[in-house]
N, C-alpha and C positions, 0 to 999 in steps of 0.2 A: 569931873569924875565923881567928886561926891556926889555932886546932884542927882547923878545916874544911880547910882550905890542907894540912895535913898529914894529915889524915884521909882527902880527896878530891882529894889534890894528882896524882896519874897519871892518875885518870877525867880532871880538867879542862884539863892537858894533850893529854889523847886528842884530847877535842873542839875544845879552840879549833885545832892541829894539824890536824884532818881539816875545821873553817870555813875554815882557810888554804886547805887544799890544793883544796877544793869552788871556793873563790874564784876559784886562778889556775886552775884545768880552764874554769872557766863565763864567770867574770871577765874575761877579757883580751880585748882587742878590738884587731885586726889588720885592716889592709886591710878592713874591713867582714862580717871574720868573727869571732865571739864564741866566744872558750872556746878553748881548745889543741889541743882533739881539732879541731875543726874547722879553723883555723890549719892542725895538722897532716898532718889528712885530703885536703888540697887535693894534695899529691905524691903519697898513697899511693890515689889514688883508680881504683877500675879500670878500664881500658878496654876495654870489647867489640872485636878487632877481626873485620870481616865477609870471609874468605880465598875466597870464593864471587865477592866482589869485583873481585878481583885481575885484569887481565888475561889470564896464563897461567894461571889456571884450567880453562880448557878444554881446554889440553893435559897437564892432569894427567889430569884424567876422560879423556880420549881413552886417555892411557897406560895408566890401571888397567883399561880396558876394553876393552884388544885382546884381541883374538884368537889362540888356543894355536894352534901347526904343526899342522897339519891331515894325515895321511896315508890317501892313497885309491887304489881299483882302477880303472886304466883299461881302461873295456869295451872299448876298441876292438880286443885282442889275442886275445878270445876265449875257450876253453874249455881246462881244465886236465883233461890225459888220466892214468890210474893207468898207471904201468907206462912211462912213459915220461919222459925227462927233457926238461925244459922251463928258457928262461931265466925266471927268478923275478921277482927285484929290478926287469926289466926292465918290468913290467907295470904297478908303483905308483909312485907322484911322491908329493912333498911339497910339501907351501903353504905362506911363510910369510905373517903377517900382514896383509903389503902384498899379499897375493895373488900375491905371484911363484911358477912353479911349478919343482920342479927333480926331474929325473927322480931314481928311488930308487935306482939301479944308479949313478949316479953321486955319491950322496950318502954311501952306505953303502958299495960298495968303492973305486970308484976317490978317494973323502976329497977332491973338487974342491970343495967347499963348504965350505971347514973354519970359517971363520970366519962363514958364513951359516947353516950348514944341518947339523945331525949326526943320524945316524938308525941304528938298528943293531935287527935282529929279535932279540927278544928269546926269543917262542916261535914254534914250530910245531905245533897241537894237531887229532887226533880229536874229533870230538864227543862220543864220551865220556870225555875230559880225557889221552887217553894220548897223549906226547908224542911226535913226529917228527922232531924238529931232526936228527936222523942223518944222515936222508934229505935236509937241505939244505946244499950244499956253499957255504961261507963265502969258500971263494978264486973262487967266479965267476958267485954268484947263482943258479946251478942247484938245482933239485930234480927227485925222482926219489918224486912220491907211488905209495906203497906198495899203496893198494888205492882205491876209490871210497868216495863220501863227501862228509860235507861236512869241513871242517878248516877251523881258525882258527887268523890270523897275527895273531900281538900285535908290533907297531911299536911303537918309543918313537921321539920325532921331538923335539928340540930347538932351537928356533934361535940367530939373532945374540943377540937381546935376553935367553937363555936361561932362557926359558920352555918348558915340558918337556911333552910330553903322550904319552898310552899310546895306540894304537889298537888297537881288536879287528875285526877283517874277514873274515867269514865266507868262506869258499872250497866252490864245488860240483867236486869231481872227476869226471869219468866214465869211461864204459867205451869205451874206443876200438873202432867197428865197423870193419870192413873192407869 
């Protein structure tokens, strides 16, 4: 028996060691739960929570789903002549979210919106991509198209909530008759 004891003395260590440790894992009985993992699993356990739930959820969805400043042509001013200068600025407004409108002459030069509304022309383009901004004067919204055509103003329009949007807006120039 010694011989065994010293011949298989660490194997039988190993195992009565891992019967002990099989026991207190499985063994233990707590509050009517069996074994340590489960004992232990009882704090570590996870909980789903549902954020769809939540009461202001619906003002998060509202929020991620407004609506970019919107900038447009008001038809009401008519037709843009070559060869002649015209006030510009004066013609488009911007939107923001809430639907408030604030004319673009007021947003872009005289800066009365600063904190609601910013907007600045970024280009002024030919239909076939050659630029014009020359011909649009920055100190007072005027422009002075150059020939007939159509031409495109790219607006950038920011608001309060600074959210940023580009607009492209086609333009028909014509031929002034007499």
């Amino acid at each position: 028996m010694e011989e065994i004891f010293h011949e298989f003395g660490t194997a039988i260590i190993a195992i009565v060691t891992a019967v002990l440790i099989l026991g207190v894992l499985f063994g233990i009985s707590v509050s009517g739960k069996t074994g340590i993992l489960q004992i232990a699993g009882v704090s570590v356990e996870k909980e789903e929570t549902d954020y769809a739930s939540y009461h202001d959820f619906d003002s998060v969805v509202t929020w991620h789903n407004r609506t970019k400043p919107v900038a447009a042509y008001t038809a009401s001013y008519g037709r843009f002549f070559a060869l002649s200068s015209t006030s510009f600025l004066s013609r488009y407004y911007a939107k923001d979210m809430e639907g408030t409108i604030y004319p673009m002459d007021k947003v872009i030069l005289a800066k009365l919106f600063t904190n609601t509304m910013f907007g600045k022309v970024l280009d002024i383009r030919k239909a076939d991509g050659t630029s014009v901004m020359s011909a649009y004067s920055v100190t007072d919204g005027s422009i002075r198209f150059p020939s007939t055509g159509v031409y495109v103003v790219y607006f950038q329009i920011r608001d309060r909530e600074n959210l940023t949007s580009v607009w492209k807006i086609p333009i028909a120039v014509d031929e002034r008759r007499s």
